[in-house]
SETORVO-108058 format. One line per field, with one value per atom (N, C-alpha, C): z, x, y; residue number from 1; atom name; residue in three letters. Coordinates in pm, 1 decimal. Example, Ala and Ser with C-alpha at 12.3 -4.5 7.8 and 13.67 -1.06 7.14 Angstrom:
pz <- c(780.0,780.0,780.0,708.0,714.0,787.0) $
px <- c(1319.0,1230.0,1320.0,1285.0,1367.0,1290.0) $
py <- c(-569.0,-450.0,-330.0,-225.0,-106.0,3.0) $
resi <- c(1,1,1,2,2,2) $
name <- c(N,CA,C,N,CA,C) $
resn <- c(Ala,Ala,Ala,Ser,Ser,Ser) $
REM end
This chain:
pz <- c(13571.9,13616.4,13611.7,13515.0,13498.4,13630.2,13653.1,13765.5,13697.6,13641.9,13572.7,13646.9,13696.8,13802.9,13769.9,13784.1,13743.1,13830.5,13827.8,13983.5,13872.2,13972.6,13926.8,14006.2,13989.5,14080.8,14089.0,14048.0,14021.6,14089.6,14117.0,14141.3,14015.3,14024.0,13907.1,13959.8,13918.6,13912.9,13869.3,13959.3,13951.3,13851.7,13764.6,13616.4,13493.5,13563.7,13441.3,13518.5,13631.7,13620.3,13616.8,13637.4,13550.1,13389.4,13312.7,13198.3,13142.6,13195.3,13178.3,13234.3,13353.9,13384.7,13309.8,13246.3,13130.0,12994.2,12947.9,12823.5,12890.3,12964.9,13003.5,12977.5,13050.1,13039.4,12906.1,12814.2,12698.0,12606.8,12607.3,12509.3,12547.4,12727.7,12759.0,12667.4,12688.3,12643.0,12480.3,12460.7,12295.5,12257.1,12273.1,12258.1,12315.5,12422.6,12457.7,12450.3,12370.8,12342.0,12459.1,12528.1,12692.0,12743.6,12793.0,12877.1,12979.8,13012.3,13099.3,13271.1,13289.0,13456.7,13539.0,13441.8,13582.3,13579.2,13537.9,13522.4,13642.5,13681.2,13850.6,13752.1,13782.9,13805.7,13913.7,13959.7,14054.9,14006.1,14051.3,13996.6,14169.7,14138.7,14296.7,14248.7,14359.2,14318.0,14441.4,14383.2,14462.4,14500.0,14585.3,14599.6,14490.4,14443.6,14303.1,14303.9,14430.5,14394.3,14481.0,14498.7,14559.8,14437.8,14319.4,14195.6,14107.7,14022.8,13920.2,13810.5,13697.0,13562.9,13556.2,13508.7,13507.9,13401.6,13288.2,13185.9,13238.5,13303.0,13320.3,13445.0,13488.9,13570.0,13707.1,13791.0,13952.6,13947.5,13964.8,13983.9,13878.3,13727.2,13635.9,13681.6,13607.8,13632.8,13555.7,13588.7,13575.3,13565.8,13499.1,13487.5,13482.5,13561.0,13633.3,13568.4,13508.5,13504.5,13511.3,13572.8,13584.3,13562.6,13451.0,13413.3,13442.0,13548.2,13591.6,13490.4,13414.8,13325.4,13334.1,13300.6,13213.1,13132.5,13110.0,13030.4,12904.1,12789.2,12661.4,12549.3,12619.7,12506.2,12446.0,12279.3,12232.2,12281.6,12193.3,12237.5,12137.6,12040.6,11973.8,12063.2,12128.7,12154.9,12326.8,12374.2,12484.5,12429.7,12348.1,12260.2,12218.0,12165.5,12119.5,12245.4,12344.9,12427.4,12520.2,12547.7,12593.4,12515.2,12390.0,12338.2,12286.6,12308.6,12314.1,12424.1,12561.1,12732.0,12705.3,12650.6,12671.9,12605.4,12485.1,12415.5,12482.5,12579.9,12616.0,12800.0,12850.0,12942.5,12939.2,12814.9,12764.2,12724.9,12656.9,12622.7,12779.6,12840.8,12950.5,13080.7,13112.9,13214.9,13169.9,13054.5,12997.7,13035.0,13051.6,13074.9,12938.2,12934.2,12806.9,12787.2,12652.8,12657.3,12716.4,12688.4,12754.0,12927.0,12956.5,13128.7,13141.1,13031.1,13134.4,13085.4,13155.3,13150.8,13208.9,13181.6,13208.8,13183.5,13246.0,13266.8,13293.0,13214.7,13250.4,13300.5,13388.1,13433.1,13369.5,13382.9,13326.0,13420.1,13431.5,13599.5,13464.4,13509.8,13507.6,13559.6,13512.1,13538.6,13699.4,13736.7,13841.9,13945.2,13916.3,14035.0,14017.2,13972.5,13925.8,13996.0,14109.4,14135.5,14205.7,14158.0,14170.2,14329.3,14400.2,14539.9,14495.3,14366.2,14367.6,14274.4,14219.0,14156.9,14095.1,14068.3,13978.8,13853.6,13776.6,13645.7,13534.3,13466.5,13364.9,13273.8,13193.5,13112.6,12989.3,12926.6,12851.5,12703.1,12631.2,12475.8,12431.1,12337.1,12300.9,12279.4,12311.8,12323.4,12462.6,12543.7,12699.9,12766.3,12841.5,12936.2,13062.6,13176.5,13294.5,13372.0,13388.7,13499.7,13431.8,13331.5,13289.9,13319.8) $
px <- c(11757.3,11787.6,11659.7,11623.7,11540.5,11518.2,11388.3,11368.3,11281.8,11311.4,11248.7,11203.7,11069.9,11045.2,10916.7,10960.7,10860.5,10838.6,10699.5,10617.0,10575.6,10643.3,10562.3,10543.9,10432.6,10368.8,10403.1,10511.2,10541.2,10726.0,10784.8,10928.0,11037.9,11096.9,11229.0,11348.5,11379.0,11541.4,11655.0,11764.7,11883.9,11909.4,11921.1,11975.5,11913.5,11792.8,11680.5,11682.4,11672.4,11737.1,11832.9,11948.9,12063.6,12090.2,11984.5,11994.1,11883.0,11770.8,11666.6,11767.0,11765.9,11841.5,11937.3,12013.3,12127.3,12075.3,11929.1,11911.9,11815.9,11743.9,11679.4,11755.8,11872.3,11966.8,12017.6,12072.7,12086.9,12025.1,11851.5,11760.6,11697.5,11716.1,11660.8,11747.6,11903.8,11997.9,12009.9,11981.7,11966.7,11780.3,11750.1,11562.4,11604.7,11633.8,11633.9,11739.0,11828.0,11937.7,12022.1,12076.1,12132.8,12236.1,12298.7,12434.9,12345.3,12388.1,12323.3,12384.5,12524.6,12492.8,12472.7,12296.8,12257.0,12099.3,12142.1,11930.0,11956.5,11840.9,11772.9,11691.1,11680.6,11578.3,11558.1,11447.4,11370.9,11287.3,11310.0,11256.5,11144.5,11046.8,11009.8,10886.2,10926.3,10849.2,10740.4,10584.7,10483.4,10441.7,10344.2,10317.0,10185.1,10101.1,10050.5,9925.4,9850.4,9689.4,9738.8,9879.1,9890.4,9893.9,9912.1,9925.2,9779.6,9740.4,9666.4,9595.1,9573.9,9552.5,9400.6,9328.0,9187.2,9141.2,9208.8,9152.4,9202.1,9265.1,9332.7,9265.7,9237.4,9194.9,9272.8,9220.4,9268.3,9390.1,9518.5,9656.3,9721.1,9653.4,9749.0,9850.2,9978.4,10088.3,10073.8,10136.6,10140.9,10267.5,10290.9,10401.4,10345.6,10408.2,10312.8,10455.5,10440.0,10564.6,10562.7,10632.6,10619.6,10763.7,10752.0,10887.8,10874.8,10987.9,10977.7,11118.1,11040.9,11197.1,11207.0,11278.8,11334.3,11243.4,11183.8,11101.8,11189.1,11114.0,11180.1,11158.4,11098.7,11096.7,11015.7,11005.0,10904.3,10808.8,10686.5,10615.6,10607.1,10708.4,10763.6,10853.7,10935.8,11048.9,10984.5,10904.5,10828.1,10718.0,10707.1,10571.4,10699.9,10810.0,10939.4,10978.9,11010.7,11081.2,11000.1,10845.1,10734.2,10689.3,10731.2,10683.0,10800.5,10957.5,11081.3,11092.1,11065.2,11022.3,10946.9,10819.4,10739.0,10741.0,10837.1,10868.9,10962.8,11041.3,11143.5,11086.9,10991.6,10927.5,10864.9,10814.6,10738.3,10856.2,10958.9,11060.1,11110.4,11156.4,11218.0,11180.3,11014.2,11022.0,10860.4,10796.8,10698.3,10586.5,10578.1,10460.5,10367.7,10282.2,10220.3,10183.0,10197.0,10187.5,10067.9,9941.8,9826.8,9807.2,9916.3,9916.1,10016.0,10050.3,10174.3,10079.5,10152.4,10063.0,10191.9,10195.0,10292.4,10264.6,10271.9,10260.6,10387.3,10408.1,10526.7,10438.5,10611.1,10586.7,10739.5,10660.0,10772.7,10806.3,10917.1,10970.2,11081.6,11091.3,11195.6,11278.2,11453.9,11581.0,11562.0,11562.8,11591.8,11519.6,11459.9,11395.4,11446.4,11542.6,11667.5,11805.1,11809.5,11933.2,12034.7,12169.2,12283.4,12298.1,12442.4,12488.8,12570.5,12635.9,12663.2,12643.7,12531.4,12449.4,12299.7,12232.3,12057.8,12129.2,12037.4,12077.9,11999.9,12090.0,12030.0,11942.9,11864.1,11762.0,11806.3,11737.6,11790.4,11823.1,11943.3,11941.8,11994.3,11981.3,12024.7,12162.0,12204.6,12356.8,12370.8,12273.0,12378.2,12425.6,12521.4,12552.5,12572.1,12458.7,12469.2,12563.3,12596.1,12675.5,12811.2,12797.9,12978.1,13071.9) $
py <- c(13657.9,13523.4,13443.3,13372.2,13330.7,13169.4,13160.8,13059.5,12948.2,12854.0,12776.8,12637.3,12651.0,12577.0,12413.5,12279.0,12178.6,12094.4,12101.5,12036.5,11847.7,11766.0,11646.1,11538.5,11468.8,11399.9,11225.8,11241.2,11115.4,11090.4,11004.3,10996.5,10996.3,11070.0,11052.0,11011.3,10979.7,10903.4,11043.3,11034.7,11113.8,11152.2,11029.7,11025.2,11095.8,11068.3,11153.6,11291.1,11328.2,11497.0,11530.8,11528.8,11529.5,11579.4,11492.9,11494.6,11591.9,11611.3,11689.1,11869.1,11884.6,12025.3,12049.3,11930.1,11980.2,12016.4,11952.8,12010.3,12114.9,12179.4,12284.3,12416.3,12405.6,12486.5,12507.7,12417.7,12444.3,12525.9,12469.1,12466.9,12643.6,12692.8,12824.8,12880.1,12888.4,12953.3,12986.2,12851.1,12900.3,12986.2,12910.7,12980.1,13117.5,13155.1,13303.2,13372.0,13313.7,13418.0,13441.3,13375.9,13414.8,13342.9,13328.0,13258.6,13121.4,13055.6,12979.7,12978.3,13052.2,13062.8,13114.6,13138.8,13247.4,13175.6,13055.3,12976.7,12926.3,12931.2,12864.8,12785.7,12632.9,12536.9,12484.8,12421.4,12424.8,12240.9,12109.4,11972.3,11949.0,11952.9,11898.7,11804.2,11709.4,11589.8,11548.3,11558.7,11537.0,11399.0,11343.1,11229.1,11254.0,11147.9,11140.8,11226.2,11235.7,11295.8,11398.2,11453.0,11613.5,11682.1,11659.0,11734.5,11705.3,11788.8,11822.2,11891.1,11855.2,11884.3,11888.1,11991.7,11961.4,11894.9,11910.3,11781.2,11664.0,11597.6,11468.4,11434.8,11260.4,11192.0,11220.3,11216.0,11279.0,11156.1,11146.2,11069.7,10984.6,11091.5,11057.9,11144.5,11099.3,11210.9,11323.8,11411.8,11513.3,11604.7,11703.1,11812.3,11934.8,12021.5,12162.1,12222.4,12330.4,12401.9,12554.4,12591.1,12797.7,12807.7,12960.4,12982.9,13194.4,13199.2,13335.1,13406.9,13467.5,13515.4,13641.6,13728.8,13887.3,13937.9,14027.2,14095.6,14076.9,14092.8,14142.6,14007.5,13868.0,13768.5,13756.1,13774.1,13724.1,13626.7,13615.2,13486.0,13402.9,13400.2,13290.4,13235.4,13293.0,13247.5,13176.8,13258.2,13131.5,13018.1,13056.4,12877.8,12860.5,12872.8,12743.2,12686.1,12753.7,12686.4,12635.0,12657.8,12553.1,12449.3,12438.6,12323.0,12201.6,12258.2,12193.6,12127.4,12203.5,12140.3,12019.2,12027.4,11950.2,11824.5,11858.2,11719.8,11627.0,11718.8,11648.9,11570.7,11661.5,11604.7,11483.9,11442.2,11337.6,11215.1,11278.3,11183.5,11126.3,11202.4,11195.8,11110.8,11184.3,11153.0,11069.7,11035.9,10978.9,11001.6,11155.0,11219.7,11241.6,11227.8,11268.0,11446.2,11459.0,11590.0,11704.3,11585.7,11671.6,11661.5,11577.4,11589.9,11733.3,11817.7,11906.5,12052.3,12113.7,12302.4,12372.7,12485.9,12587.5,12696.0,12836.3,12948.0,13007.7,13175.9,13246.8,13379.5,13410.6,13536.0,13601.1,13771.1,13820.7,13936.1,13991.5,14053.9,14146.3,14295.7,14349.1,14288.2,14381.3,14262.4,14292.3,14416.0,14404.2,14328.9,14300.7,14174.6,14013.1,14000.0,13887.4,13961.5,13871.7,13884.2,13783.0,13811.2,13734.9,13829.8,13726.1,13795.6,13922.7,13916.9,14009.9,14194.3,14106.9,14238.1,14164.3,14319.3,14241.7,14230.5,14184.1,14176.5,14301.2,14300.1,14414.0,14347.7,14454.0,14447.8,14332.0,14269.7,14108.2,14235.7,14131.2,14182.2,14041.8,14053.6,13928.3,13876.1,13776.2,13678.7,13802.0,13799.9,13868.0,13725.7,13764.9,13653.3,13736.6,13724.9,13789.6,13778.8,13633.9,13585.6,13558.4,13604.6,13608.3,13712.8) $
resi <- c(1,1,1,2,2,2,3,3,3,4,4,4,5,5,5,6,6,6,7,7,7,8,8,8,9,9,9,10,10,10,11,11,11,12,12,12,13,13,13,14,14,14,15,15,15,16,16,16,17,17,17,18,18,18,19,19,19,20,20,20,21,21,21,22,22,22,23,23,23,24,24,24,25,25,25,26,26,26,27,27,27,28,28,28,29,29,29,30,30,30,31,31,31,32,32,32,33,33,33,34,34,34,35,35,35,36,36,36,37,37,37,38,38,38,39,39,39,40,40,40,41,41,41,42,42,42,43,43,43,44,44,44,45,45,45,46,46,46,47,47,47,48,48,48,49,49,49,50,50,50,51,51,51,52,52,52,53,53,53,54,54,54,55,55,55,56,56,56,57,57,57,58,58,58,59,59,59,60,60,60,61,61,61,62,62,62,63,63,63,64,64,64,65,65,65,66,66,66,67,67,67,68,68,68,69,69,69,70,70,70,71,71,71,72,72,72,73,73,73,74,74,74,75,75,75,76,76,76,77,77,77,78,78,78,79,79,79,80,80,80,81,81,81,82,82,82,83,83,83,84,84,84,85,85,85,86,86,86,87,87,87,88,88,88,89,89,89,90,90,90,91,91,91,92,92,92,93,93,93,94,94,94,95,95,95,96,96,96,97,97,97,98,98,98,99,99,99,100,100,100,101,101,101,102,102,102,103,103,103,104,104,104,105,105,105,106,106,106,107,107,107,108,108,108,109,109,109,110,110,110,111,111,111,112,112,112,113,113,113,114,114,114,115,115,115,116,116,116,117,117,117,118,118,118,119,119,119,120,120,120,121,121,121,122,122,122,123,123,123,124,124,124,125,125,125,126,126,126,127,127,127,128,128,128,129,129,129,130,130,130) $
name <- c(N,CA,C,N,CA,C,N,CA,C,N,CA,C,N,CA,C,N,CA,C,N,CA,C,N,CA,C,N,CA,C,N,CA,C,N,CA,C,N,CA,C,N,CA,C,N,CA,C,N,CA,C,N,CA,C,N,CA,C,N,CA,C,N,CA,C,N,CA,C,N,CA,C,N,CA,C,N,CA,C,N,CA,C,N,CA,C,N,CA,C,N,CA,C,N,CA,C,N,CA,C,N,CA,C,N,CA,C,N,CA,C,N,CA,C,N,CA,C,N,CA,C,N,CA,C,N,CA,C,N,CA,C,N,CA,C,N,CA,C,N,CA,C,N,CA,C,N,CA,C,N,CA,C,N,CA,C,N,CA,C,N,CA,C,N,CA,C,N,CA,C,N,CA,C,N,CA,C,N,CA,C,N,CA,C,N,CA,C,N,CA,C,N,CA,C,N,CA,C,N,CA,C,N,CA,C,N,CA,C,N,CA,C,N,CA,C,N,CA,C,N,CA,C,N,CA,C,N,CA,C,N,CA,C,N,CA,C,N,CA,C,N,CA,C,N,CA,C,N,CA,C,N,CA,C,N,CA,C,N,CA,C,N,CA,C,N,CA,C,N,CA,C,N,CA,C,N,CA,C,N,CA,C,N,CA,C,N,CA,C,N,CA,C,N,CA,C,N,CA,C,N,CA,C,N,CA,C,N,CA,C,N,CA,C,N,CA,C,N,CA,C,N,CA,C,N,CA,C,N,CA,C,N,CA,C,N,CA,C,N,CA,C,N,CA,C,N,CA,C,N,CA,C,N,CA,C,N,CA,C,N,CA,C,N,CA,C,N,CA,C,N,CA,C,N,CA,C,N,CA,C,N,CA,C,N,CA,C,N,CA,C,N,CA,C,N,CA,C,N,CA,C,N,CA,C,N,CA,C,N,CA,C,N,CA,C,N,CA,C,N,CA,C,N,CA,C,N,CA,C,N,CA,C,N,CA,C,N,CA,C,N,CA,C,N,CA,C,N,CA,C,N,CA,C) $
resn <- c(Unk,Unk,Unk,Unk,Unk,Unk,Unk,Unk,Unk,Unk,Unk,Unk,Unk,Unk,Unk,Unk,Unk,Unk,Unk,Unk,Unk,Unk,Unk,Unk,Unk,Unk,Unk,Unk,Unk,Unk,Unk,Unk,Unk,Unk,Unk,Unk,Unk,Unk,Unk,Unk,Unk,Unk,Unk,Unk,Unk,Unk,Unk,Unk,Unk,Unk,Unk,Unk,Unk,Unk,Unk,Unk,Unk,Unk,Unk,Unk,Unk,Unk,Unk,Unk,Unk,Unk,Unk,Unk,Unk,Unk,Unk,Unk,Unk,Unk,Unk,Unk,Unk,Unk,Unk,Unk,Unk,Unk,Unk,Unk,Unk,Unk,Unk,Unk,Unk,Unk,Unk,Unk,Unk,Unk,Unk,Unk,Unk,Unk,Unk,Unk,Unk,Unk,Unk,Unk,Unk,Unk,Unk,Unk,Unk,Unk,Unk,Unk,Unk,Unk,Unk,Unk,Unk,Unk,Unk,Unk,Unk,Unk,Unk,Unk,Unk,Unk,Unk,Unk,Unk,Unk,Unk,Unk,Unk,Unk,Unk,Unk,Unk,Unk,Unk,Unk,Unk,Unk,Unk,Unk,Unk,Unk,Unk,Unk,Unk,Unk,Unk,Unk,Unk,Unk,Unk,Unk,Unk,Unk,Unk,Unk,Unk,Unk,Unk,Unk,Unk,Unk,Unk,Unk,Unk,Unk,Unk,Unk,Unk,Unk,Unk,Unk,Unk,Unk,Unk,Unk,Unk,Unk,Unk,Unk,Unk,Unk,Unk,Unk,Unk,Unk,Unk,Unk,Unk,Unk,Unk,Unk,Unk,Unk,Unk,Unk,Unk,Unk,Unk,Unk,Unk,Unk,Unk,Unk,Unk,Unk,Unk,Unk,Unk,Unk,Unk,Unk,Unk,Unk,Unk,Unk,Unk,Unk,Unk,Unk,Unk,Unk,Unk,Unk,Unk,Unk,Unk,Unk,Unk,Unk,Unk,Unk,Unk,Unk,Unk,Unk,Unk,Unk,Unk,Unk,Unk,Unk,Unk,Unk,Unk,Unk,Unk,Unk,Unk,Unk,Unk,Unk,Unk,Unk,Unk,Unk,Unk,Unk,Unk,Unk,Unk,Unk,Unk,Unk,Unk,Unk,Unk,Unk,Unk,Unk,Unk,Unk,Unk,Unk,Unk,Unk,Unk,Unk,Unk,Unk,Unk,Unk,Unk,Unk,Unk,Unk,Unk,Unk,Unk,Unk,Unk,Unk,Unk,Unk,Unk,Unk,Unk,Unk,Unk,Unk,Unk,Unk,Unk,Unk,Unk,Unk,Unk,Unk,Unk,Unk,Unk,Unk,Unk,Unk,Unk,Unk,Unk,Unk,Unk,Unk,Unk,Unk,Unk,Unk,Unk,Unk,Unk,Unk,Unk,Unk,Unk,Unk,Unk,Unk,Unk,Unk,Unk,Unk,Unk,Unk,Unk,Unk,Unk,Unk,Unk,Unk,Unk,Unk,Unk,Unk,Unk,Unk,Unk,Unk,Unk,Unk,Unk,Unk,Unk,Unk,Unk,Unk,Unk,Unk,Unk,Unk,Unk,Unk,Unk,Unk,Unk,Unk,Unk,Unk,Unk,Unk,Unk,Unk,Unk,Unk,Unk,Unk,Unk,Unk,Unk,Unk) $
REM end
């Protein structure tokens, strides 16, 4: 169950997450080969100089992103789907690309879990929560 989590220092509008968590979800699902209802996202929004980028000026905005996934993904398939995020972060929410950074972690299945079971080890086209 992947936890796909983005810290930003700026206010968004409903509408633009809405539309951002709907292509997140899409774009994990296809990039990683997987079902989508079992993604956790996570949008939290800072006041402006609580967040920061060390190349970027102290209360430019910013996009912080951590993505806790399933063992087993290439790192093609995480640089595609960190650099599909980031285009769309920029489209979206008009962050520029050198304000965002992101880091993954990778967790056996079993430390992903639904109420009513962990999830098993990833293969590709699984759908956990189906």
């Amino acid at each position: 169950m992947p936890h796909l989590q983005f810290d930003f220092n700026k206010k968004l509008k409903d509408s633009q997450k809405e539309k951002f968590i709907q292509f997140v979800k899409e774009t994990f699902a296809d990039v990683m080969q997987t079902g989508e209802g079992h993604i956790a996202i996570s949008i939290r929004e800072f006041p402006k100089i609580s967040l920061n980028l060390g190349r970027v000026k102290i209360g430019e905005q910013v996009c912080l992103m951590n993505f806790d996934i399933r063992e087993g993904r290439t790192k093609e398939q995480k640089r595609k789907f960190v650099r599909t995020i980031m285009q769309e972060v920029e489209k979206t929410f008009e962050i520029k690309l050198n304000n965002q950074y992101a880091t993954y972690s990778s967790h056996p299945a079993v430390d992903f879990n639904l109420y009513e079971k962990f999830l098993k080890n990833w293969v590709k086209k699984d759908n956990p929560a189906g």
